[in-house]
ZASE-827436 format. One record per residue: x, y, z of N, C-alpha, C in turn; residue in one letter; residue number from 1. Coordinates in Angstrom, 3 decimals. Atoms other than C-alpha are relative to their C-alpha. Last residue first. Layout:
N
PT     n.xx     n.yy     n.zz    ca.xx    ca.yy    ca.zz     c.xx     c.yy     c.zz type seq
PT        X        Y        Z        X        Y        Z        X        Y        Z    A NUM
...
This chain:
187
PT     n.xx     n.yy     n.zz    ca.xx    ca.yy    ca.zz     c.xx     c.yy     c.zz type seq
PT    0.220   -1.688    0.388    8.564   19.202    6.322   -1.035    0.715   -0.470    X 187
PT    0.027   -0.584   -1.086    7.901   15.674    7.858   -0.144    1.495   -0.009    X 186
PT    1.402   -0.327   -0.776    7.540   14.236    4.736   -0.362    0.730    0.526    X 185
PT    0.948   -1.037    0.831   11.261   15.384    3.517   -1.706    0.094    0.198    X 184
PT   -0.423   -1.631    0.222   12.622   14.417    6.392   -0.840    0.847   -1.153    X 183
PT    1.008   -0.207   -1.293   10.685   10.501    6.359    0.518    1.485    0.105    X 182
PT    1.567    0.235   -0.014   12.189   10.165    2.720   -0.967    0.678    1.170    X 181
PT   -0.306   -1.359    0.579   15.993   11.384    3.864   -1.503    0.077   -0.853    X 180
PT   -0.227   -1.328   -0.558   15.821    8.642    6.495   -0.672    1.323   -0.394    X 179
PT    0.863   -0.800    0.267   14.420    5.617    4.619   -0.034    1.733    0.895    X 178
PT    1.093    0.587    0.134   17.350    3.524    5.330   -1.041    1.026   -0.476    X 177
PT    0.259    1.832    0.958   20.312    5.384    6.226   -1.464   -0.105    0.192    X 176
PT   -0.562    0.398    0.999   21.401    8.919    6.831   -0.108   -1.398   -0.467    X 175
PT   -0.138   -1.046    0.859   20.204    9.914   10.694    0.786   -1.100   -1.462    X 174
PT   -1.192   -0.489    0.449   19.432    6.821   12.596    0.019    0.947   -1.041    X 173
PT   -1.354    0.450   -0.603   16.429    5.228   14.868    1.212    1.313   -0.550    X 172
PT   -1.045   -0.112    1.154   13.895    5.230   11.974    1.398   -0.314    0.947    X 171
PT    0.106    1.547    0.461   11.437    3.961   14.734    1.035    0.144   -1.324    X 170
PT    0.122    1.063   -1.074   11.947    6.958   16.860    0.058   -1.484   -1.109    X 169
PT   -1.482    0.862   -0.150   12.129    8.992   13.609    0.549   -0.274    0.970    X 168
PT   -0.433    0.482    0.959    8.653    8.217   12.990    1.473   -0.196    0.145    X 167
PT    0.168    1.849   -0.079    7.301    8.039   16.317    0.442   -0.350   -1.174    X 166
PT   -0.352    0.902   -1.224    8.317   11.585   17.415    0.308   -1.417   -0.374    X 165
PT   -1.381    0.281    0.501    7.275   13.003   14.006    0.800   -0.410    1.510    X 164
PT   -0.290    1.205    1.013    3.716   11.836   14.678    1.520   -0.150   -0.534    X 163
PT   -0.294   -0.571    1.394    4.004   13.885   18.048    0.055   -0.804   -1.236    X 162
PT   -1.256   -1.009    0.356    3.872   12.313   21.479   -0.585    0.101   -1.530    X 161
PT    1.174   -1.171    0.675    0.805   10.750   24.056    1.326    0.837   -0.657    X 160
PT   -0.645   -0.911    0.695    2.595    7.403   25.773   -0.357    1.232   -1.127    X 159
PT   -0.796   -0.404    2.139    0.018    5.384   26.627    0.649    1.154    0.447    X 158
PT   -1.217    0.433    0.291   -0.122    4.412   30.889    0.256    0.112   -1.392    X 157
PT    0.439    0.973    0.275   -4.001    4.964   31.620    1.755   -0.745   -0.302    X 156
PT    0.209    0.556   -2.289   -3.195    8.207   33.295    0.105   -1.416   -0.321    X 155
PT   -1.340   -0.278   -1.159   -1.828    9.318   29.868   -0.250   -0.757    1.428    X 154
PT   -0.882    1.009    1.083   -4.802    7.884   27.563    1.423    0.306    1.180    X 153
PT    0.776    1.536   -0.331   -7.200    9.696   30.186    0.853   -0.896   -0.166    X 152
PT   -0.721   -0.044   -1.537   -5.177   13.077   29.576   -0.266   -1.479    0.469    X 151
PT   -0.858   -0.042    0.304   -6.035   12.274   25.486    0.985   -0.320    1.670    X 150
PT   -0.488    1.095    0.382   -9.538   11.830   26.117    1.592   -0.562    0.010    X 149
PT    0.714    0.730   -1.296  -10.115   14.996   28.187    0.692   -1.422   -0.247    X 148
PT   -0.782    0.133   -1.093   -8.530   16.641   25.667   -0.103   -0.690    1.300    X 147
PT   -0.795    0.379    0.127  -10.397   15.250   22.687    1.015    0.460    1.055    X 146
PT    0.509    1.229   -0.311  -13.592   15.660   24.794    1.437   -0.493   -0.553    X 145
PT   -0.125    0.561   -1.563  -12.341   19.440   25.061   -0.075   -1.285    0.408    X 144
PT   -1.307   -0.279   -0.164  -11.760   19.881   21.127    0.364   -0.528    1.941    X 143
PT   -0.415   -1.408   -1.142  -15.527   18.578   20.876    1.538   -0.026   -0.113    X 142
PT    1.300   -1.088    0.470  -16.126   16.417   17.451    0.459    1.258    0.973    X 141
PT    1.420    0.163   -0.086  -13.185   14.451   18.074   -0.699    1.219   -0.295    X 140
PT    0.750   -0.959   -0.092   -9.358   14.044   16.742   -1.676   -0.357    1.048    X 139
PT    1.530    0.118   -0.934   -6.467   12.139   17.036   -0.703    1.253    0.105    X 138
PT    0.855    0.729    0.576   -3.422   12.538   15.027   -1.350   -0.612    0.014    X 137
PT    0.247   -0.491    1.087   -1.343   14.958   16.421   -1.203   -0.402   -1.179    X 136
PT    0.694   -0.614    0.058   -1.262   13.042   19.269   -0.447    0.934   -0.909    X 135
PT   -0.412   -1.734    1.154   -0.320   10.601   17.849   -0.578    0.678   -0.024    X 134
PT    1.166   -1.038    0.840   -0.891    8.184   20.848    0.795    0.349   -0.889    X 133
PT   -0.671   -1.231    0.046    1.844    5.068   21.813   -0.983    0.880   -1.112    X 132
PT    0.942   -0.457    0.966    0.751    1.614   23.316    0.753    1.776   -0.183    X 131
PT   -0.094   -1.516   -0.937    2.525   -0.995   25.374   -0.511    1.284   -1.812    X 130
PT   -0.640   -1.097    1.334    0.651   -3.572   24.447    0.003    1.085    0.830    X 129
PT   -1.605    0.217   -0.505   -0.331   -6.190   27.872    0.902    0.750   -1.300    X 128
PT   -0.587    1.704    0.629   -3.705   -7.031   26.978    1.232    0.142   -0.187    X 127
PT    0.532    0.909   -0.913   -4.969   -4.108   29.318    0.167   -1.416   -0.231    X 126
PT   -0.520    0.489   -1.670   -3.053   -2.022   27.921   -0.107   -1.043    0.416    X 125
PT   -1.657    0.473    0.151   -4.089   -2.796   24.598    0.424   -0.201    0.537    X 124
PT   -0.178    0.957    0.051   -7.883   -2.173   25.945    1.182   -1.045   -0.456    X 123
PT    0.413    0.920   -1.429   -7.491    0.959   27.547    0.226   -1.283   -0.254    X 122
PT   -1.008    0.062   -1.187   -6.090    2.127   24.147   -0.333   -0.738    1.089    X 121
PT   -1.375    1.160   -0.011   -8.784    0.610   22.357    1.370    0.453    0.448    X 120
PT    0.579    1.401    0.027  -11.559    2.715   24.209    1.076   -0.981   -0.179    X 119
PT   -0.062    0.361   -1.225   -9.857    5.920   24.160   -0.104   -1.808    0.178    X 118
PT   -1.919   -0.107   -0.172   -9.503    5.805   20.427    0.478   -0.478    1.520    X 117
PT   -0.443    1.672    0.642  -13.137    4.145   19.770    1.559    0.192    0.591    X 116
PT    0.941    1.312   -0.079  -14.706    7.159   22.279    0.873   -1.405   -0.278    X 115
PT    0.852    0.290   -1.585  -12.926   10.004   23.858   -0.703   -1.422   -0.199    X 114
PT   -1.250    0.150   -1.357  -10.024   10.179   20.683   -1.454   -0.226    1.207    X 113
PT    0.005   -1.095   -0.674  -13.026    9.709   17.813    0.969   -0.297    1.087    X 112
PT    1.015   -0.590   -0.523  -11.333    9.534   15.353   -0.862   -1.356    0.681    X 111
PT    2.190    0.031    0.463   -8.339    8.189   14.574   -0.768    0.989    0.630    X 110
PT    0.200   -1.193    0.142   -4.019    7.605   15.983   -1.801   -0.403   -0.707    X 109
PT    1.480   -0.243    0.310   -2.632    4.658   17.203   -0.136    1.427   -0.038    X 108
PT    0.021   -1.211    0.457    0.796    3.291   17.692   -0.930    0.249   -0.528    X 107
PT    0.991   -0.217    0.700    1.049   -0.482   18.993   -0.077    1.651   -0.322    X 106
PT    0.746   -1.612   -0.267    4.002   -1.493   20.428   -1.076    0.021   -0.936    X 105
PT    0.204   -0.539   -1.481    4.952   -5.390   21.605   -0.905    0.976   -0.147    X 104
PT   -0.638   -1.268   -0.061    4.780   -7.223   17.912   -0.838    1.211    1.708    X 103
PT   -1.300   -0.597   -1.430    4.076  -10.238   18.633    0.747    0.991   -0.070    X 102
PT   -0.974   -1.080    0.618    0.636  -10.379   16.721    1.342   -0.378    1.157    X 101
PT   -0.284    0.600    0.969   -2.055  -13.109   16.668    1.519    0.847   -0.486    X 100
PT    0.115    1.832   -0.618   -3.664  -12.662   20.513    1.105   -0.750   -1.604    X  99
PT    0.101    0.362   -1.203   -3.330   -8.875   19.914    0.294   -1.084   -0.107    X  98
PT   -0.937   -1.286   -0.797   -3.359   -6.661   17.185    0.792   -0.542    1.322    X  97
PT   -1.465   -0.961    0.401   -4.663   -9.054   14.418    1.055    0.896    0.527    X  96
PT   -0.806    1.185    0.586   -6.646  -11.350   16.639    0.846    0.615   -1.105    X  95
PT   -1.222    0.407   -1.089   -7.869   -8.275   18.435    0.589   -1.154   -0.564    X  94
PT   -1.183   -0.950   -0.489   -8.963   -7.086   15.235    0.749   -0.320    0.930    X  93
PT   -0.813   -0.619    1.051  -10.931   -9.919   14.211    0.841    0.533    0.014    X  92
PT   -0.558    1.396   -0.241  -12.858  -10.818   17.624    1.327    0.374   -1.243    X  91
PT    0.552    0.766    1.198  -13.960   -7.236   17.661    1.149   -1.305    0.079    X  90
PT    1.520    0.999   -0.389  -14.295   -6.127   21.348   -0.181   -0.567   -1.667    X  89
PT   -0.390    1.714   -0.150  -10.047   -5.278   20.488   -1.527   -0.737    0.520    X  88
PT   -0.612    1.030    0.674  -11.139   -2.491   18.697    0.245   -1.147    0.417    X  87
PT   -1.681    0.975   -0.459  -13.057   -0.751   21.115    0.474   -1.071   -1.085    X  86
PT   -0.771   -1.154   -0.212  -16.241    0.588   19.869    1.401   -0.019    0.187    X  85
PT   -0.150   -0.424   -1.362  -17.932   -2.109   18.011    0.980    1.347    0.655    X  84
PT    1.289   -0.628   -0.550  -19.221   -2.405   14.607    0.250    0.343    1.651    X  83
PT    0.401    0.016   -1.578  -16.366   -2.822   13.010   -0.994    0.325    0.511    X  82
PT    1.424   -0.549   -0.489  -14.988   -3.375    9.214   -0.272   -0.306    1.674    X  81
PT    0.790    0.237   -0.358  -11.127   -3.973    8.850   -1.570    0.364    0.973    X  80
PT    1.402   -0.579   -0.214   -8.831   -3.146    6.599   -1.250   -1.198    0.438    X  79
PT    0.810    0.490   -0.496   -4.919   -4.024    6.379   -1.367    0.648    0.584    X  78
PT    0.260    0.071   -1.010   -2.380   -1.821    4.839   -1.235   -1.002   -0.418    X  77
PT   -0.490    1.768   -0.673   -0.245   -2.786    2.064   -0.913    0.343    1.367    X  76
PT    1.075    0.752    0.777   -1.736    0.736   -0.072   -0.030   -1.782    0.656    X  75
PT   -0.175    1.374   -0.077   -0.835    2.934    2.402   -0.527   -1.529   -0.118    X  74
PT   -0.705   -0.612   -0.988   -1.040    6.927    1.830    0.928   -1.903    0.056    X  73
PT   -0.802    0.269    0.759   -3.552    5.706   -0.686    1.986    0.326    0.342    X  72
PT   -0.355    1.308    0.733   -5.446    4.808    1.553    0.428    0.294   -0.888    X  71
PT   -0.538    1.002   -0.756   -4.929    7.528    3.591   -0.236   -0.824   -0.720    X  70
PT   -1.158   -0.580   -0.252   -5.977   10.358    0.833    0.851   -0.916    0.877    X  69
PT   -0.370    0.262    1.363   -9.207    8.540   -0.344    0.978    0.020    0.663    X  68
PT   -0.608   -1.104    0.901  -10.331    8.774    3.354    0.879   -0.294   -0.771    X  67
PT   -0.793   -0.948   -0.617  -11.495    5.375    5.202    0.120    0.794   -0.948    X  66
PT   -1.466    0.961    0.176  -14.664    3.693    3.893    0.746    1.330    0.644    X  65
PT   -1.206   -0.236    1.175  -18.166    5.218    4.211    1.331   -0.632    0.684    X  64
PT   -1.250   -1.166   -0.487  -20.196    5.517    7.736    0.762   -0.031   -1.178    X  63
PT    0.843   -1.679    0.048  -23.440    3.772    6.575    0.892    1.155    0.701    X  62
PT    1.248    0.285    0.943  -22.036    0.339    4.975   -0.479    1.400    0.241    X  61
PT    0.013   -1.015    1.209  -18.657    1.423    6.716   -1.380    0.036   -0.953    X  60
PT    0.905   -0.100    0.308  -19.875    0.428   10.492    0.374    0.233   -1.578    X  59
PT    1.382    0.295   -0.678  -16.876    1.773   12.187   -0.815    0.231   -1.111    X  58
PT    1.169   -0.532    0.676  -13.629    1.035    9.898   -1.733   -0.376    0.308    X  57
PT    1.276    0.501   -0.257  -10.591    0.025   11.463   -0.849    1.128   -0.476    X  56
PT    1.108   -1.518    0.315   -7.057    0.375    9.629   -1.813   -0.530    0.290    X  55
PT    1.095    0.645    0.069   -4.189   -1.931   10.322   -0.941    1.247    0.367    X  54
PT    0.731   -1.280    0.110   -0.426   -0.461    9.198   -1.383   -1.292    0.314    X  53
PT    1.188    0.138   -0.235    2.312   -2.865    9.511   -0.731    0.801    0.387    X  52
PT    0.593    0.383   -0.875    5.789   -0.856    9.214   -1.719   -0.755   -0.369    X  51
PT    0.429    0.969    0.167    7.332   -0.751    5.901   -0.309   -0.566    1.270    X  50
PT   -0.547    1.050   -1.618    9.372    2.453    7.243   -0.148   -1.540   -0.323    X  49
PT   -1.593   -0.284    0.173    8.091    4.091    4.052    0.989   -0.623    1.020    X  48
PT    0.106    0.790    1.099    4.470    2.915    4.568    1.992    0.068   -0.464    X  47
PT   -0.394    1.388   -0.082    5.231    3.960    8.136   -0.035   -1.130   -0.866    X  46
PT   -1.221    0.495   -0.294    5.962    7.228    6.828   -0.299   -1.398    0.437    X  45
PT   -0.809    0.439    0.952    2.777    7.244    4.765    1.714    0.201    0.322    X  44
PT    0.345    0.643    0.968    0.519    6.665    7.347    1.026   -0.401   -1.353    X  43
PT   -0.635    1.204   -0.241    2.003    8.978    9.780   -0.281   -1.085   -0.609    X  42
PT   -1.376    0.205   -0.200    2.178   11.731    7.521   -0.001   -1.354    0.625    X  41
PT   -0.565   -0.311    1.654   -1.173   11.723    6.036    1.621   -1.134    0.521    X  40
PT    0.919    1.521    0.828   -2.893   11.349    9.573    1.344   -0.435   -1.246    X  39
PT   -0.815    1.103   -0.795   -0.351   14.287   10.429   -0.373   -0.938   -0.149    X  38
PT   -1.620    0.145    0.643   -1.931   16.048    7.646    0.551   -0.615    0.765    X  37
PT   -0.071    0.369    1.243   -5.562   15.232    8.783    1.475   -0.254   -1.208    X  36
PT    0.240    0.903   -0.070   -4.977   16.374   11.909    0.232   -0.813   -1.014    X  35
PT   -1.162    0.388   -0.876   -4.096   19.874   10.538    0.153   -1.766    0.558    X  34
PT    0.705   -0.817   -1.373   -6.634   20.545    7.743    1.562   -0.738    1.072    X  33
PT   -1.240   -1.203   -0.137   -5.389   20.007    3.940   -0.020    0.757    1.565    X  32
PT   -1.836   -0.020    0.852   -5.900   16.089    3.662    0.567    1.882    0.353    X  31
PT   -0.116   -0.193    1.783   -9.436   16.247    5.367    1.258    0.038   -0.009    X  30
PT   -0.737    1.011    0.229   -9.058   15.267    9.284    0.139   -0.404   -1.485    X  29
PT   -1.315   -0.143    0.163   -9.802   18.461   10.742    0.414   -1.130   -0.549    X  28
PT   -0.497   -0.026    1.236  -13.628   18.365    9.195    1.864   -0.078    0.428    X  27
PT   -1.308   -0.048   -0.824  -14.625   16.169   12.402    0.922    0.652   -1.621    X  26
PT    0.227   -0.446   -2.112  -18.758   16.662   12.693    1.808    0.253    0.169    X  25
PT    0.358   -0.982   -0.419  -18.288   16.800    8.350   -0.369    0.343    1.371    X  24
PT   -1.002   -1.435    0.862  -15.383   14.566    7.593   -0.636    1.282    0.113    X  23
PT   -0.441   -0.779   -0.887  -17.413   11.703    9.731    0.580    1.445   -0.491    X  22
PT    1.096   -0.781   -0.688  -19.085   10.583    7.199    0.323    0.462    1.286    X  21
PT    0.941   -1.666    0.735  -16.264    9.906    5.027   -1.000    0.462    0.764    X  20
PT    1.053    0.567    1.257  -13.967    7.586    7.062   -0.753    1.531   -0.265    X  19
PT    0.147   -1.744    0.797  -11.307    8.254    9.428   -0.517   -0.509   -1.185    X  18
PT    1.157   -1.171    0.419  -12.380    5.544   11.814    0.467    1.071   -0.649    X  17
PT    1.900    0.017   -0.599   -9.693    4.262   13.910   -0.412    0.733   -0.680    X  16
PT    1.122   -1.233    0.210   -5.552    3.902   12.438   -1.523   -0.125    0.129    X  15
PT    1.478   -0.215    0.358   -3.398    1.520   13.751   -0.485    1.162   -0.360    X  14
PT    0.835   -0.903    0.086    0.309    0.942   13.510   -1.630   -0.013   -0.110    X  13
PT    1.050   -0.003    0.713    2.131   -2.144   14.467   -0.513    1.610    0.443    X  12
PT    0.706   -0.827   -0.362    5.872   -2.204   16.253   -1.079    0.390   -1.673    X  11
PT    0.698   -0.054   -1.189    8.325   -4.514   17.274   -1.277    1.225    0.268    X  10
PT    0.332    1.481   -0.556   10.407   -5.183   14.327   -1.209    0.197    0.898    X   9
PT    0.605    0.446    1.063   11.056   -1.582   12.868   -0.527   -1.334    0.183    X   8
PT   -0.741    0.356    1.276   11.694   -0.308   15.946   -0.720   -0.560   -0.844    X   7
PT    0.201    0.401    1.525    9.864    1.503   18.818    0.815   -0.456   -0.486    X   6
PT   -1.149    1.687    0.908   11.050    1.326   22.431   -0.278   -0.188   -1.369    X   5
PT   -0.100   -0.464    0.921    8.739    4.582   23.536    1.346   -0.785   -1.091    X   4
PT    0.862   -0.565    0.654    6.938    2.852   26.134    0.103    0.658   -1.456    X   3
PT    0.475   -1.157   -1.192    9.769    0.900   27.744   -1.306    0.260   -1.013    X   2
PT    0.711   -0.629    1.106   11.574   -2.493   27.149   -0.961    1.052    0.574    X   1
């Protein structure tokens, strides 16, 4: 099994932090900004995929909930509040991603890529998920901190590809199943 082994069995999505008070240090992640549309996309192809979707949310009491536009992107997803940086330092999450899951891949995309994004990559690894960026899908405040972050995520052993990479990677096959759905997204 490799890094980019997706299927419909063997593979949880996360999304970090795209909440409202961030929308003004990180406006790319509004519905019509670039980030923000790949957000869109991979969200609601893996709602179309019927992949597991889990959605962390730093602090929301004074950071706001995730963006209207993703939750409704995927209404079966899973939400959970955080106060820590790294997803898996919350007992909660890593017991949904980790210690409670057997699904191998993990696929992550959020804000911020140098901080929470970096962060729970390292720590997937490090609990034995093989892990796969979107890059498309990761943002931060600096453009350089998100590159910095992103090269980090590479050295670190994630896989760093395209949201339409991981969709029809996990679709597998032209003409069946939710194919001609995830095409028209994608466009």
């Amino acid at each position: 099994m490799d890094r980019l082994d997706l299927t419909l069995t063997n593979t949880t999505v996360l999304a970090i932090d795209v909440q409202d008070r961030f929308v003004s240090a990180i406006p790319s992640v509004t519905e019509d900004q670039p980030v923000g549309k790949a957000l869109g996309t991979l969200l609601a192809g893996a709602a179309l995929l019927d992949l597991p979707v889990v959605v962390s949310e730093q602090y929301p009491k004074g950071l706001g909930v995730t963006l209207p536009y993703l939750r409704a992107a995927v209404p079966k997803a899973e939400y959970f509040a955080k106060t820590h940086f790294s997803c898996l330092d919350d007992p909660a999450l890593r017991n949904r991603l980790v210690d409670g899951n057997p699904r191998t891949h993990v696929v992550i995309a959020g804000v911020e890529a140098h901080v929470c994004v970096l962060g729970t990559v390292a720590d997937l690894i490090s609990a034995g998920k093989w892990v796969v960026v979107a890059e498309d899908a990761v943002d931060s405040r600096n453009p350089h901190h998100r590159d910095l972050a992103l090269a980090a995520m590479r050295d670190l052993g994630a896989l760093v590809v395209p949201v339409e990479t991981i969709l029809f990677r996990c679709q597998r096959q032209a003409g069946i199943g939710a194919f001609k759905a995830l095409s028209a997204l994608v466009k």
